[in-house]
C-alpha positions in Angstrom: 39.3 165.8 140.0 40.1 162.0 139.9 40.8 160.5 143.2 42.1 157.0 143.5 43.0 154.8 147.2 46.1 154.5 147.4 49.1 153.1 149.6 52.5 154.6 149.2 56.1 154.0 150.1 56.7 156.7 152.8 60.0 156.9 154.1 61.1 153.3 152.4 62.8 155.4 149.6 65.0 157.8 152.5 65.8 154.6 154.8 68.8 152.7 153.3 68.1 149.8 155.7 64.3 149.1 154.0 63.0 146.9 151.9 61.8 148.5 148.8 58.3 146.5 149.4 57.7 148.0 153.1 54.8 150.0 152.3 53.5 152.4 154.7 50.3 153.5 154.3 49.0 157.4 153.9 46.3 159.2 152.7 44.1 159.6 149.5 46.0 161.4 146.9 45.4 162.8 143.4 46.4 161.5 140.5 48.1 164.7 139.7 49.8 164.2 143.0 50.9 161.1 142.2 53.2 161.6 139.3 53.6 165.7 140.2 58.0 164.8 140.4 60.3 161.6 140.2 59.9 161.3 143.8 56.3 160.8 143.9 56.3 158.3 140.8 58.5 156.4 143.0 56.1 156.0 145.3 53.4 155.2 143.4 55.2 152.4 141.9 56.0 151.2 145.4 52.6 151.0 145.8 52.0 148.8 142.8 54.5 146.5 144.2 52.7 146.8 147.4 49.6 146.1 145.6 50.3 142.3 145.2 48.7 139.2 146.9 51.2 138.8 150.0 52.4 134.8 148.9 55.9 135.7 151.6 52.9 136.6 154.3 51.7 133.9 157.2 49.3 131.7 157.0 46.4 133.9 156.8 47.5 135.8 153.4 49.0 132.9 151.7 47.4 129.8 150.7 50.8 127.8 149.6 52.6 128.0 153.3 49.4 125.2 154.5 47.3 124.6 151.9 48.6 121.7 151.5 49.6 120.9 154.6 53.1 120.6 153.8 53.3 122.2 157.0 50.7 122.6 159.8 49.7 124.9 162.3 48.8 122.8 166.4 44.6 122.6 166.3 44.4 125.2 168.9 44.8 127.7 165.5 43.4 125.4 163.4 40.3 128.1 162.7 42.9 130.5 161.3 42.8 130.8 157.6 45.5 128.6 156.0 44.1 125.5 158.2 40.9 126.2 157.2 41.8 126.1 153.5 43.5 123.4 153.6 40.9 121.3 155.7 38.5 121.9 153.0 36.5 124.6 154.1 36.1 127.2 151.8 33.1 128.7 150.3 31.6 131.3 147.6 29.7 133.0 150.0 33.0 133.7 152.6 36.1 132.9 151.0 38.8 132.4 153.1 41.3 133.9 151.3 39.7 136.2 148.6 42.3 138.1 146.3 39.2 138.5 144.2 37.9 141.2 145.9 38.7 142.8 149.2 37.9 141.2 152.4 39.7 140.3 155.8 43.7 141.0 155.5 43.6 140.7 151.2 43.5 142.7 148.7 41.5 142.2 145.7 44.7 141.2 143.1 42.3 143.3 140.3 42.9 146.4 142.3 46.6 146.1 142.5 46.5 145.7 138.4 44.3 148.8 137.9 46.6 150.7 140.2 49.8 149.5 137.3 46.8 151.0 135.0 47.1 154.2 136.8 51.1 154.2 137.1 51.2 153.1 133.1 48.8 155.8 131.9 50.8 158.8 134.1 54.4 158.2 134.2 55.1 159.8 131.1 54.2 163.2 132.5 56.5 163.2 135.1 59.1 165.6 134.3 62.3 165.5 136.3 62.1 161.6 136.0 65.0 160.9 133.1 64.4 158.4 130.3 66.2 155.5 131.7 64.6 155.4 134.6 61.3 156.2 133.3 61.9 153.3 131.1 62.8 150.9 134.2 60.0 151.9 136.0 57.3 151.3 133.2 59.2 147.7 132.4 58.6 146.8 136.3 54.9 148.0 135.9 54.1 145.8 133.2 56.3 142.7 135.0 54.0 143.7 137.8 51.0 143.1 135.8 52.2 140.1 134.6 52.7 138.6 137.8 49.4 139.5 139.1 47.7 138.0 135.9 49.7 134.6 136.8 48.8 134.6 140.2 45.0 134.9 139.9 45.5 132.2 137.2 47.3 130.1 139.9 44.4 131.3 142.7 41.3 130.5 140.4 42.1 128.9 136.6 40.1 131.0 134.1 40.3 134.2 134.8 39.3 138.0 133.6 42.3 139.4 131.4 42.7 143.8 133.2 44.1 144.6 129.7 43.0 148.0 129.8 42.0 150.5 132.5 38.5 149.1 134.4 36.0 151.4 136.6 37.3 152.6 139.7 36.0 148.7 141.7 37.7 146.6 144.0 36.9 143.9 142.0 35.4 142.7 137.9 32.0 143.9 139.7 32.5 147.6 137.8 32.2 146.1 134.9 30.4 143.1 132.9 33.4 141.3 132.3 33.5 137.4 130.8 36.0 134.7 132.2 38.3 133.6 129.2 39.8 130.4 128.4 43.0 129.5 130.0 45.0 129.3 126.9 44.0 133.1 126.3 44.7 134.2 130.2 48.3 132.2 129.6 48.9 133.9 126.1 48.1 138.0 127.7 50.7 137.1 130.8 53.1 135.8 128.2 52.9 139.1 126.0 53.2 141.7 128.8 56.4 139.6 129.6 57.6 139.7 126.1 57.2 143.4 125.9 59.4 143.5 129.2 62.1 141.3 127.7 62.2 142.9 124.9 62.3 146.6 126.2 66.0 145.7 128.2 64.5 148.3 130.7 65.0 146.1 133.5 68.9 146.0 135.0 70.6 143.0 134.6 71.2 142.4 138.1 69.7 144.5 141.2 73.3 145.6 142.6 71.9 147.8 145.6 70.8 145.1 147.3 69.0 146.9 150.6 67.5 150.3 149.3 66.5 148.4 145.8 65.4 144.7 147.3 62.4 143.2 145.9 62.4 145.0 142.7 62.2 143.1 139.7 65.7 142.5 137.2 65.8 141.3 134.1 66.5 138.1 135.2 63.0 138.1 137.4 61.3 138.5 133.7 62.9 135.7 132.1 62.5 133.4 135.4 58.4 134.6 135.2 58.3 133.4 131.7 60.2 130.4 132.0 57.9 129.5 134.9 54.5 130.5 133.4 54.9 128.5 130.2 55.9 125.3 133.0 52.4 125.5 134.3 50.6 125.9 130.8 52.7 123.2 129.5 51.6 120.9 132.7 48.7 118.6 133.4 46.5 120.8 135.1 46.3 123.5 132.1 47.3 121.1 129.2 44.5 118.9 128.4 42.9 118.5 131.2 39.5 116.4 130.8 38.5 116.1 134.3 36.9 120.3 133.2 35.3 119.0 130.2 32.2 120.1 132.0 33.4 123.7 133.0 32.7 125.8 129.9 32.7 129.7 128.7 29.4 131.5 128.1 29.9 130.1 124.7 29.6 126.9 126.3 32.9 125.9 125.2 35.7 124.3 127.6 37.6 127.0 129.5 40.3 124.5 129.6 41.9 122.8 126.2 41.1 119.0 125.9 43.6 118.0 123.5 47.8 117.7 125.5 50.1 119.9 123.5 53.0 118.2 123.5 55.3 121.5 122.2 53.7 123.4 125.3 56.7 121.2 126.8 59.3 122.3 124.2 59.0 126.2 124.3 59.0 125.5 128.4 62.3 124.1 127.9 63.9 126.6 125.3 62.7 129.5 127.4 64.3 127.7 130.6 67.5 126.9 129.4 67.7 130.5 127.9 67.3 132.0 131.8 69.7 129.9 133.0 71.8 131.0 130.4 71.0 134.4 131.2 71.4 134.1 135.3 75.0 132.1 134.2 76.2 135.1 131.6 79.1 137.3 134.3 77.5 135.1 136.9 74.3 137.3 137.5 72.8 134.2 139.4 74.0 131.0 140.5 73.8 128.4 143.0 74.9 129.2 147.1 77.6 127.6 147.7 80.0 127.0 150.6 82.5 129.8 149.0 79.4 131.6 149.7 78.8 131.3 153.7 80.6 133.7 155.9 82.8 131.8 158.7 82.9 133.8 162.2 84.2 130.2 163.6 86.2 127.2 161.9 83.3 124.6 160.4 84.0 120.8 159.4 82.7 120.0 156.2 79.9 119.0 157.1 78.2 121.4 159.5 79.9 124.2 156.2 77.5 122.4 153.8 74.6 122.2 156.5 75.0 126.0 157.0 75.5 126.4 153.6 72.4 125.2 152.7 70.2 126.8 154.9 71.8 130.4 154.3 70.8 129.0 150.6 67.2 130.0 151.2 67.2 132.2 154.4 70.1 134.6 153.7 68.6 137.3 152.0 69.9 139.4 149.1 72.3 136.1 147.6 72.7 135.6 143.7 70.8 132.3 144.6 67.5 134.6 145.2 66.5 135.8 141.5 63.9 137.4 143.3 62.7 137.6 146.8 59.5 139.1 148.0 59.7 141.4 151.3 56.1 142.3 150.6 53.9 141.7 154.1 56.9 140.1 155.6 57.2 140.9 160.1 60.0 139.2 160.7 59.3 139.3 164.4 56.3 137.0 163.8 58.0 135.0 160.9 60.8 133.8 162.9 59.0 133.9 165.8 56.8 130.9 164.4 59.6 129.0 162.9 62.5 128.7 165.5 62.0 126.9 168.8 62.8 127.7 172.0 66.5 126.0 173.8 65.7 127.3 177.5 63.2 127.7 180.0 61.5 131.1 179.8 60.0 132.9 182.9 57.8 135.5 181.5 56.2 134.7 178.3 57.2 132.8 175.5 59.7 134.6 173.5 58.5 133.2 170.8 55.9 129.9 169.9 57.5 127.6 167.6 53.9 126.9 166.1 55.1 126.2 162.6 55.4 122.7 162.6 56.7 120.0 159.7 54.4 116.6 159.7 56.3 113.2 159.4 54.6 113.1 155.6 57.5 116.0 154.4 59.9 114.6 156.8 59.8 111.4 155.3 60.4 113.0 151.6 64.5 113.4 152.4 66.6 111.1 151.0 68.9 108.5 153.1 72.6 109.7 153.0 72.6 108.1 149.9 70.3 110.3 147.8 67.9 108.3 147.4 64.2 107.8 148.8 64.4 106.2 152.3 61.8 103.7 151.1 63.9 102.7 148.2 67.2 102.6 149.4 68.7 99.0 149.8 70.4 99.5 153.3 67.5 101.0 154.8 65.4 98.0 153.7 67.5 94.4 153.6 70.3 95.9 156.0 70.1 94.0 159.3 69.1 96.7 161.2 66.0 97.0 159.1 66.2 100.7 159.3 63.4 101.5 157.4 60.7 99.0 159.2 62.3 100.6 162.3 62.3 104.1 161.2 60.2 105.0 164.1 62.2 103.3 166.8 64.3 105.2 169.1 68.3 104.9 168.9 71.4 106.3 170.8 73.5 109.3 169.4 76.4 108.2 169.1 80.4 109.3 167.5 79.7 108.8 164.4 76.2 110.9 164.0 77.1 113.8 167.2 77.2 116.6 164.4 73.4 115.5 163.4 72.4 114.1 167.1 73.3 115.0 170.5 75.9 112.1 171.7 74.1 110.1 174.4 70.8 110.8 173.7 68.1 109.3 171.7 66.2 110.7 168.9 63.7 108.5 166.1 65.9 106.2 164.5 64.9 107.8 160.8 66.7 111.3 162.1 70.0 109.3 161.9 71.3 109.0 158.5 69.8 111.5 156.3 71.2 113.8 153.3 72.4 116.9 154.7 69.1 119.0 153.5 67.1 117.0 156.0 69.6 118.9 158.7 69.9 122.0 157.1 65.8 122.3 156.4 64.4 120.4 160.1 64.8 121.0 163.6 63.9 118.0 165.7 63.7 116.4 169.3 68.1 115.8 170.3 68.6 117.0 167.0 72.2 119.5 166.5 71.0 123.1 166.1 74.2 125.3 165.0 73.3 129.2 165.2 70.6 131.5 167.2 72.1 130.7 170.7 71.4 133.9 173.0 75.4 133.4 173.7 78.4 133.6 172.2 78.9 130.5 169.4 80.9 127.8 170.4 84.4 127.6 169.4 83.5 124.2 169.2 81.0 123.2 166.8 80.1 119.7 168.2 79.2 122.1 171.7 76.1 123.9 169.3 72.9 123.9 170.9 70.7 120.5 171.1 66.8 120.8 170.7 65.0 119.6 173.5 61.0 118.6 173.2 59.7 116.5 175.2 57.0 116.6 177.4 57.9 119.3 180.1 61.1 120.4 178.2 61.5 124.1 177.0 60.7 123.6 173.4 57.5 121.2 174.6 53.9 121.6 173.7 53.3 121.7 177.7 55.8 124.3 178.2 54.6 126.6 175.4 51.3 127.0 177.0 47.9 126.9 175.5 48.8 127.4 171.9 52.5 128.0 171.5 53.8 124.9 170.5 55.0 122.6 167.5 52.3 119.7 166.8 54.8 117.6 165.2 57.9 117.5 167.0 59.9 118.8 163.8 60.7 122.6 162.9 61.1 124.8 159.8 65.0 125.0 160.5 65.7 126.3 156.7 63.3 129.5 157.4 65.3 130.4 160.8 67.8 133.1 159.5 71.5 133.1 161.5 70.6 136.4 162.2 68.0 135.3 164.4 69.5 135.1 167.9 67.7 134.9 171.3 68.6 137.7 173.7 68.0 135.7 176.5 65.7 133.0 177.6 62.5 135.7 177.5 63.3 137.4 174.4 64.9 137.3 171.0 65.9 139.4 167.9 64.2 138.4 164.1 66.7 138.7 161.6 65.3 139.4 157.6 64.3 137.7 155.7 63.0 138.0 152.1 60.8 134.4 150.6 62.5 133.4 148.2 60.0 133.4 145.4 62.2 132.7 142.3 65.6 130.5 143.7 67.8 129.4 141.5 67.6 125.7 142.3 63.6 126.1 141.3 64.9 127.1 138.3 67.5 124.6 137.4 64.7 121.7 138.8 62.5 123.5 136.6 64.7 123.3 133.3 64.9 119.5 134.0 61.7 118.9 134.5 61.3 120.5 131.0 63.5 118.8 128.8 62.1 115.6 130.4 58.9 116.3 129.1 59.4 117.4 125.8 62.2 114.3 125.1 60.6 110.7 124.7 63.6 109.5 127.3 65.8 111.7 129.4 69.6 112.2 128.4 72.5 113.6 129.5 71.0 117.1 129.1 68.1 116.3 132.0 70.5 115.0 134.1 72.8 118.0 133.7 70.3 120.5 135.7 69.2 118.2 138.5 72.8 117.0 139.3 73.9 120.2 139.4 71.4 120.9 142.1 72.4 117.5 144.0 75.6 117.7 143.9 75.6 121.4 145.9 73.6 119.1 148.5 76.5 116.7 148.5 74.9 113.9 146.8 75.9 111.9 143.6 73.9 112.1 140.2 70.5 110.5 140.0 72.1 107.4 137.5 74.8 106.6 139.8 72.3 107.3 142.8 69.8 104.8 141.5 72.6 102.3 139.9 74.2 102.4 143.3 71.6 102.1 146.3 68.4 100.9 145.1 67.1 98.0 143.6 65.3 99.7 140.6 68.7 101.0 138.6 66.6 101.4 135.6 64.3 104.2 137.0 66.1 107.6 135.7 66.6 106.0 132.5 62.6 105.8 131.8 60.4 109.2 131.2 58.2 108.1 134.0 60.6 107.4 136.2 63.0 110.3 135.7 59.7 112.6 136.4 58.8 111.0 139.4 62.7 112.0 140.2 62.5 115.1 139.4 59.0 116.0 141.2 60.9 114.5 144.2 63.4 116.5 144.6 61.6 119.5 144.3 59.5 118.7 147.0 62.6 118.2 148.6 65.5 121.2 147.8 62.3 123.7 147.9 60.5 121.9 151.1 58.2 124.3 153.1 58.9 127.5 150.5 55.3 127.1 149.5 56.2 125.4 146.1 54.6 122.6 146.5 51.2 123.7 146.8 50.9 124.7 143.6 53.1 122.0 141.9 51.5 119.2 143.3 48.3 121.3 141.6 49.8 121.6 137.9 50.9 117.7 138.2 47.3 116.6 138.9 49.1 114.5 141.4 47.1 116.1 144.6 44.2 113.8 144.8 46.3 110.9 145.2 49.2 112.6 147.6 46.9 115.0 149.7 44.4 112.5 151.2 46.1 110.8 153.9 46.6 111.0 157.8 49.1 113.9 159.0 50.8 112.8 161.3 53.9 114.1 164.3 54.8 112.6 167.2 53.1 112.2 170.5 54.9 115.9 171.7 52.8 115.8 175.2 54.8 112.5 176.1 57.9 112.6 178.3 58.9 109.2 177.9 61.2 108.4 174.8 59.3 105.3 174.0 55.9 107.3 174.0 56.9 110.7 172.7 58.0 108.8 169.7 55.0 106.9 168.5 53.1 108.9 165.6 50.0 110.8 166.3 47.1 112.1 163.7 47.0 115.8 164.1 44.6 116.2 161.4 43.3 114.1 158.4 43.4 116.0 155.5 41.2 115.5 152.2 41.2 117.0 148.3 38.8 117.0 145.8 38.6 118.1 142.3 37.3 121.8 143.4 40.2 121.8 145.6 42.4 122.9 142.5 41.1 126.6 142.5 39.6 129.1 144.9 35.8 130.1 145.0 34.9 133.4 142.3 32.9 135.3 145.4 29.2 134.7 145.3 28.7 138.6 145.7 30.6 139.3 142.7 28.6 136.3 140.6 25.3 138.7 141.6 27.0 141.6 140.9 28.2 140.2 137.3 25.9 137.0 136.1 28.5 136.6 133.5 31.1 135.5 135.6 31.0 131.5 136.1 31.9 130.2 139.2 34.7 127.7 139.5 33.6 123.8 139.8 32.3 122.1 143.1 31.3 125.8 144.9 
C-alpha cells in the first residue's frame, strides 16, 4: 500500500473562527484514506494549501519581508535568517532559506506540488463529493500548482517544470530532472492558469469569508496571470544579457537575449481584463473611507489615515483579492510590529523589533504627492525643509493630528502624505488605536509614541534584544484589533498578508500599459490616479505640473516608469513587494548598495537621538537575483546547474 507524508487540516474545517490555511499536523495516512469521503478530500486539499512556501511567515520563512532590507531586524538578531539573506550570506552548501528541499523551518516547494499530484490523481474517486465541488476543488489544485511553479521561478530563475507525478523525494533528487529555460517555466505556469480560467470552477467571489479565508476565487487566477506575465514581460526575464553566460545542458541561454516588446502588451490586456473582472458587481475594489467602521467620530483626516491602514491590515476586505493565513502567529506578528506606549514591569509584552530604516521612510511623498527631494517647497522654501529634514522641530496646531503638540519630532515627520501616517509609527508621532483603554472621545487625546533613550518604547527599555533599530515602526501591519491589555500584556488581532491587493493590481495595470505604449496617456494615468487619489493626493500630471520643477516627467516613458515604480514602493511599503520588484526591474544593484540607516535610538537627548546612525551596510551583486540550487541535490542530480556566483 502507498503511503505518502502528509499534513492535514484537523479541526480547521469544524471551527467557524479558522483560517482555512491553519493546518494542524497528524499522522501518516493512506492514500485510500485520503480521498475515502468528501471530508477527507477536504483535508487533503488543505494540506496542499498548507504545502506552500510560507511568503506571510517572519523573517525566517520569507525572504521578501528583509531581503532587501526594506525593513530590518536590531543586530542582536541579525544571525536570524532574513538578515542573513539579505547581508549577503547565503550558500549552496547551507541555504538559508531552502524551498528546494527540506531543511530548517521550509519545506521543499517540489513536495507541496507532488502532494497537488496526489490530490489531482485521487479526487475523482471520492464519492459523496458532488460535481461542483469536485470541480472547485480540482480548479484550486491546479491554481495551487501554479503558484508554486511561480514562486520557485521567483526563488531561483530556471527551474524544473513537476508536470507530472515525480518519485516519492523531497526534492528533483528522485529523479534526473533538467532545468528549462525561463520562457518554458513562464509558458507551463501560464497554462495550468489557463485551464483554471477557463474551467469557471473557481467562485467569483469567496463570500464566507472566515471558514473559507485563503482559498483561491476566480479573481485570485486572473490576478496570478496578470502578475506572472508582469515579471516575464520585465527586465529580469525579458532579455536579460547580464545571463548570457548561464546556459542549459544544451549550452544554450536559460534566459532569452532578445526584449520582447509584446511580452508588455499581453501583460497589459490580461491586467486590464482582472480589473475588469474584480470591477464586474464590484467583486473587488479599492478600501475606502465608506469602508472603515466608526466606534468614535473621526475628522477627515485621521478617517483617511485609518482608512488606509485598515486598507492592508483589515482582513477579509474586497481590497484583499487574496490573502495568505498560511504560517501566520499573530501573537508573534503583531508582537514584532507595534511598539510599546507604557512602562512594563514584568517582561516586555511585546519587542517592537520590526523596524523601518530612514531609506523607506524617505520614499513618501511631501503632502503634495510628490518625492520629498523633488518637491519645490521642500527645497527653495525658506525653511529649507529638505536640507533640514533631519532637524528637530516643535509640534505644533496645525500638525497635532500627525505630532504630539509641544513636542519635537525630525522635521521630515511633519508634512507628509497621509500613507507616511497611516504605514509608520515614529518617536512623538500620533498613534490612533491599540490603547489598553478605552479610545478617546477625543481623537487629538490618541496615544503619542515615545522612544527615546529610557522611554517605554526605547531600545534601553526593551532590554537586550527587544527593541526597534531605527526609531520608525511598521504601523500599516498593526491590526486595530490589536489592543494591549495592560502595560505587561496584549491581545494580537488577525491578520491575513495581503498577497494579491487591489492597489498592486491597479499599479500593476499601469505599469503595463506604460510599457507597451511609446508615451503614457490618459489610459496610464487612469490606474495610478485612481490609487492616489484614495490616498488623498492629486494625479501625477497635476502633481508634477504643480510642485516640482520637472513638469515634463509623467509625460516621458522614462519618467512615468520611474513614477510608477515609486509609488509602488510606496502604497505597498513593507508587504514584501518590493523585494521582488526591485529584482524584475534590474534596478537592485544600483538601489540596494547603500548605508541603512535609523536614528541614534540609545540617545535621550532630542538633538542626539535624531542624528542618523548605520545599522548595517548592505550590498548586492548579480547572484543576489536568485537563491542557491542546494549543493546536495547538484551531487545527487549532476544535471541540475547551479545558479550564477554560488
Amino acid at each position: 500500500m502507498k503511503y505518502i507524508r502528509l499534513f492535514i487540516l484537523g479541526a480547521v474545517m469544524l471551527l467557524g473562527s479558522c483560517n482555512y490555511l491553519d493546518i494542524v499536523p497528524e499522522n501518516v495516512r493512506t492514500v485510500e484514506d485520503m480521498f475515502v469521503d468528501r471530508y477527507a478530500a477536504e483535508q487533503s486539499l488543505a494540506s496542499c494549501y498548507w504545502a506552500m512556501p510560507r511568503t506571510s511567515g517572519m523573517w525566517n520563512t520569507n525572504p521578501a519581508i528583509f531581503g532587501s532590507m526594506e525593513a530590518i531586524i536590531n543586530r542582536e538578531k541579525r544571525t536570524d535568517a532574513g538578515m542573513r539573506l539579505a547581508l549577503g550570506e547565503d550558500n549552496a552548501t547551507s541555504p538559508i532559506m531552502n524551498y528546494w528541499n527540506s531543511t530548517g523551518s521550509t519545506r521543499s516547494v517540489y513536495a507541496g506540488i507532488r502532494d497537488c499530484h496526489v490530490f489531482l490523481n485521487n479526487i475523482e474517486s471520492v464519492k459523496d463529493l458532488p460535481r461542483l465541488e469536485k470541480d472547485r476543488m480540482i480548479a484550486e489544485a491546479k491554481l495551487l500548482k501554479a503558484m508554486m511553479h511561480f514562486q520557485l521561478i521567483c526563488f531561483y530563475g530556471p527551474i524544473c517544470p513537476m508536470r507530472t507525478s515525480l518519485p516519492v523525494d523531497e526534492s528533483t533528487v528522485g529523479v534526473r530532472v533538467y532545468r528549462e529555460k525561463i520562457d518554458d517555466c513562464f509558458q507551463y505556469v501560464l497554462d495550468l492558469i489557463d485551464e483554471v480560467i477557463e474551467s469557471n470552477a473557481l467562485p467569483s467571489i469567496i463570500d464566507n469569508t472566515i471558514s473559507e479565508s485563503g482559498r483561491f476565487s476566480q479573481a485570485s487566477a486572473y490576478f496570478l496571470k496578470a502578475k506572472t506575465l508582469i515579471y516575464w514581460a520585465s527586465p529580469l526575464f525579458n532579455g536579460n544579457t547580464d545571463y548570457n553566460d548561464f546556459r542549459d545542458h544544451n549550452g544554450e541561454p536559460f534566459f532569452n537575449q532578445k526584449y520582447n516588446p509584446d511580452r508588455w502588451t499581453q501583460a497589459a490586456e490580461a491586467c486590464k481584463q482582472t480589473v475588469a473582472y474584480c470591477e464586474e458587481n464590484e467583486r473587488h475594489r479599492l478600501y475606502d473611507t465608506t469602508d472603515f467602521v466608526l466606534t468614535k467620530p473621526l475628522s477627515p483626516e485621521y478617517l483617511l489615515i485609518q482608512t488606509l491602514r485598515s486598507s492592508v491590515s483589515e482582513p477579509f476586505t474586497k481590497e484583499i483579492v487574496w490573502g495568505n493565513g498560511r504560517g501566520i502567529d499573530r501573537r508573534t506578528m503583531q508582537s514584532e510590529v507595534i511598539p510599546r506606549f507604557e512602562y512594563y514591569t514584568t517582561s516586555p509584552p511585546t519587542t517592537g523589533r520590526w523596524s523601518v530604516p530612514l531609506q523607506t521612510v524617505e520614499l513618501f511623498y511631501s503632502s503634495n504627492g510628490v518625492p520629498i527631494e523633488e518637491d519645490k517647497d521642500w527645497l527653495n522654501g525658506e525653511d529649507k525643509k529638505y536640507e533640514n529634514r533631519f532637524k528637530p522641530r516643535m509640534g505644533d496646531v496645525e500638525h497635532q493630528r500627525q505630532v504630539q503638540l509641544g513636542e519635537q519630532s525630525a522635521s521630515m515627520n511633519f508634512d507628509r502624505e497621509p500613507r507616511f501616517y497611516s504605514s509608520l509609527g515614529f518617536d512623538r508621532g500620533k498613534w490612533y488605536g491599540n490603547a489598553n483603554i478605552n479610545t478617546p472621545d477625543d481623537e487629538l487625546d490618541c496615544l503619542c509614541l515615545k522612544a527615546r533613550e529610557g522611554e517605554p518604547a526605547s531600545a534601553v527599555v526593551g532590554g537586550t534584544d527587544a527593541y526597534n533599530a531605527t526609531g520608525y515602526w511598521p504601523k500599516k501591519l498593526v491590526t486595530l484589533a490589536t489592543t494591549y491589555v495592560d502595560a505587561n500584556s496584549f491581545h494580537p488581532g488577525r491578520i491575513a498578508f495581503p498577497e494579491m491587493r487591489y492597489a498592486d493590481l491597479l499599479l500593476l495595470t499601469a505599469e503595463a500599459i506604460n510599457e507597451s505604449k511609446t508615451q503614457p496617456d490618459e489610459e496610464v494615468y487612469k490606474y495610478i490616479d485612481a490609487v492616489r487619489k484614495r490616498a488623498g493626493l492629486e494625479g501625477v500630471v497635476d502633481s508634477w505640473n504643480k510642485y516640482t520643477e520637472n513638469s515634463s516627467k509623467p509625460t516621458t516613458k522614462g519618467g512615468m516608469r520611474s513614477i510608477i515604480q515609486r509609488e509602488r514602493k510606496i502604497e505597498l511599503a513593507l508587504e514584501g513587494q518590493y523585494h521582488w520588484d526591485c529584482r524584475r526591474w534590474k534596478t537592485a544593484p544600483a538601489e540596494l548598495n547603500r548605508l541603512i540607516q535609523g536614528w541614534t535610538t540609545t540617545e535621550a537627548d532630542v538633538n542626539a537621538y535624531y542624528q542618523p546612525f548605520t545599522v548595517y551596510t548592505q550590498k548586492f551583486s548579480l547572484r543576489d537575483y536568485f537563491m542557491p540550487i542546494p549543493e546536495s541535490d547538484i551531487i545527487n542530480n549532476p544535471q541540475l546547474i547551479q545558479n550564477l556566483g554560488y
